[in-house]
Short mmCIF file of the C-alpha atoms (twelve columns), coordinates in Angstrom:
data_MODEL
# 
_entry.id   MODEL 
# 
loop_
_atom_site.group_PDB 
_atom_site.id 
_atom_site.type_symbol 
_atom_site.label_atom_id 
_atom_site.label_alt_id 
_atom_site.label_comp_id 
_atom_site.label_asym_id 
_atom_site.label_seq_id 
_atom_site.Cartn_x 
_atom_site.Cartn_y 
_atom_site.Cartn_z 
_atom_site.pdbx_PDB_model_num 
ATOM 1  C CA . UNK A 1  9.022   15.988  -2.111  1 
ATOM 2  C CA . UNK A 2  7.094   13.825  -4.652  1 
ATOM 3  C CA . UNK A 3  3.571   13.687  -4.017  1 
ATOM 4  C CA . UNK A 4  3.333   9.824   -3.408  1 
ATOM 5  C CA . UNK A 5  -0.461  9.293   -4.360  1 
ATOM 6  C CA . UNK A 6  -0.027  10.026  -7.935  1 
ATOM 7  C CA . UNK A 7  3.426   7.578   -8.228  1 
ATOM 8  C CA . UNK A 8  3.756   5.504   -11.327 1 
ATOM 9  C CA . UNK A 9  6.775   3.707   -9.418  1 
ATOM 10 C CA . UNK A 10 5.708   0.007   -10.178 1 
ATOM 11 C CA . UNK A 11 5.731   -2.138  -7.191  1 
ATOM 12 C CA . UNK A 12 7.557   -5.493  -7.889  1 
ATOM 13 C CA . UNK A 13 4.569   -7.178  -7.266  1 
ATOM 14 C CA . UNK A 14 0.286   -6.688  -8.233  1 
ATOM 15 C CA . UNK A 15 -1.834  -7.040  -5.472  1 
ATOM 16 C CA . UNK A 16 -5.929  -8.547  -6.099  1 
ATOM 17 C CA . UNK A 17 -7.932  -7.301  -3.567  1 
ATOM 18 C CA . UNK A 18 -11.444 -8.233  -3.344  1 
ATOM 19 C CA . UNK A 19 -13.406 -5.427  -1.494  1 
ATOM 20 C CA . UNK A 20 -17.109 -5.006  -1.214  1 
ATOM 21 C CA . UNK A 21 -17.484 -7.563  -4.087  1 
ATOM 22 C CA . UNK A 22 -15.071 -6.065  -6.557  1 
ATOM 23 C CA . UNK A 23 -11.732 -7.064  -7.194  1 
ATOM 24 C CA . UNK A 24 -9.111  -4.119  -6.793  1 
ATOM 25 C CA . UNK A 25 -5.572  -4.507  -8.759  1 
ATOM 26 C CA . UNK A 26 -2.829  -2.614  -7.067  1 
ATOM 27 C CA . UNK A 27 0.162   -2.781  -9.043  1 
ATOM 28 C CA . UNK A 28 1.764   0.814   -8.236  1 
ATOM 29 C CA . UNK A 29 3.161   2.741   -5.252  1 
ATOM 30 C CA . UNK A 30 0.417   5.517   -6.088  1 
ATOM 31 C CA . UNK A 31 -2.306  3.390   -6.273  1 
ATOM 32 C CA . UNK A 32 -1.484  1.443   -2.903  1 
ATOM 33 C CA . UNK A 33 -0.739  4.527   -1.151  1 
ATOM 34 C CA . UNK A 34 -4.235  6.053   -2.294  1 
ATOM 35 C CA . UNK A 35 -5.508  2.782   -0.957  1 
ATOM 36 C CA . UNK A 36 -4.330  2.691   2.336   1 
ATOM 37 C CA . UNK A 37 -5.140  6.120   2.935   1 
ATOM 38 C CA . UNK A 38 -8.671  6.065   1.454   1 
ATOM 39 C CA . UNK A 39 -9.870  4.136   4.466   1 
ATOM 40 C CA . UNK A 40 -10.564 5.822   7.384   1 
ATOM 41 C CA . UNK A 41 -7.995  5.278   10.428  1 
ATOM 42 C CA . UNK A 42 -10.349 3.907   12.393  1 
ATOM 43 C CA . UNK A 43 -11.024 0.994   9.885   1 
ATOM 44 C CA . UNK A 44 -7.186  0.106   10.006  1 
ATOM 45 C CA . UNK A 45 -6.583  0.703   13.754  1 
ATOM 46 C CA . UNK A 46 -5.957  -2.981  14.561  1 
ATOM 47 C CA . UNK A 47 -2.982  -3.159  12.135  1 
ATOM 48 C CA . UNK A 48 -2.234  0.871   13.089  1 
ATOM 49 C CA . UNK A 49 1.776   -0.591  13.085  1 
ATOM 50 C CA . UNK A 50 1.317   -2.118  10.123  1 
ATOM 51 C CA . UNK A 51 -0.382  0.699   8.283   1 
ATOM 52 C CA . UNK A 52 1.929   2.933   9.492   1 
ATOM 53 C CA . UNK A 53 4.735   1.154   7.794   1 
ATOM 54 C CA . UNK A 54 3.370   0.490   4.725   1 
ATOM 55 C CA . UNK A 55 3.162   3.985   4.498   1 
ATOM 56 C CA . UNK A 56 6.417   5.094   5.567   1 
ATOM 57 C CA . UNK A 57 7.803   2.622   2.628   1 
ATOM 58 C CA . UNK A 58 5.541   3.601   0.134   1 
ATOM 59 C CA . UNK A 59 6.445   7.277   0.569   1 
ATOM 60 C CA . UNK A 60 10.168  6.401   0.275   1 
ATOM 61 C CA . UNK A 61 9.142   4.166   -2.707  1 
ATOM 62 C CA . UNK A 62 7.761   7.595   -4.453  1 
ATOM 63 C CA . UNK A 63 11.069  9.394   -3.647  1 
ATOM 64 C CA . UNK A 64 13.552  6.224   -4.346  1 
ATOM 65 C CA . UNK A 65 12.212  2.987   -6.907  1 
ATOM 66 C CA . UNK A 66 15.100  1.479   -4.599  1 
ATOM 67 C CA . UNK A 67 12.560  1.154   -2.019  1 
ATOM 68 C CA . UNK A 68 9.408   -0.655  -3.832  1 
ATOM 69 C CA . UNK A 69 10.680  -3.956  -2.056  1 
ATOM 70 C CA . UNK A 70 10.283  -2.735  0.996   1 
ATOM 71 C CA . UNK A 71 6.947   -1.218  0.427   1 
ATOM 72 C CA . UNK A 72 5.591   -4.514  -1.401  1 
ATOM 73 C CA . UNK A 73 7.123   -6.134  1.730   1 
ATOM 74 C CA . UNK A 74 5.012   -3.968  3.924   1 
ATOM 75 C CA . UNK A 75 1.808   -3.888  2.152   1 
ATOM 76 C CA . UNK A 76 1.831   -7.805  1.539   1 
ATOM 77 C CA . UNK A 77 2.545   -7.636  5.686   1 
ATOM 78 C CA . UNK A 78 -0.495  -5.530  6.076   1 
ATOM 79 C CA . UNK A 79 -2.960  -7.399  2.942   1 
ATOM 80 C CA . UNK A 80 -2.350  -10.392 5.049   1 
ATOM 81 C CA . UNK A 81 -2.554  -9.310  8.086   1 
ATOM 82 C CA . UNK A 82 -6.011  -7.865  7.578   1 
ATOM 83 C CA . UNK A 83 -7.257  -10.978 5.348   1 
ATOM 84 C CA . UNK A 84 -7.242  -8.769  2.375   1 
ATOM 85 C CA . UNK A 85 -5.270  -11.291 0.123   1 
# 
C-alpha cells in the first residue's frame, strides 16, 4: 500500500484555493489528500459524502495514475461544493 499523502501522482488538473487569505495550489494527489485530511472532520461534515469520496479516489489515485480523473472529478465535486473554488 502506497502511502497516499506523500504521492507525486499529478492530478490532471491544479486546483487555487484561497484559504484564510492565502492562495493554496493543489496540483498533486499527495498534496490534495494532505489537504482534505488536514481539516478536522467536523469542518467537512456537511459534504461528509463528498469528502469521503474524494478520498476513496485519491487513495486509488496513489495506487493507480489510472485513477487521477476520478479523484480530480471528486475533489472539483467537493472544492465546489464547499465554495472553495
Amino acid at each position: 500500500m502506497t502511502d497516499t499523502s506523500k504521492s507525486d501522482t499529478p492530478l490532471k488538473a491544479t486546483f487555487r484555493i484561497k484559504l484564510n487569505g492565502e492562495t493554496v495550489d493543489i496540483g498533486t494527489v499527495g498534496q490534495a489528500y494532505r489537504f482534505v485530511t488536514s481539516l478536522s472532520a467536523v469542518e467537512w461534515m456537511e459534504f461528509q459524502s463528498l469528502h469521503n469520496d474524494a478520498k476513496v479516489a485519491l487513495e486509488a489515485a496513489a495506487e493507480n495514475a489510472m485513477m487521477t480523473v476520478q479523484a480530480t472529478n471528486a475533489l472539483r465535486a467537493l472544492f465546489v461544493r464547499a465554495k472553495l473554488l
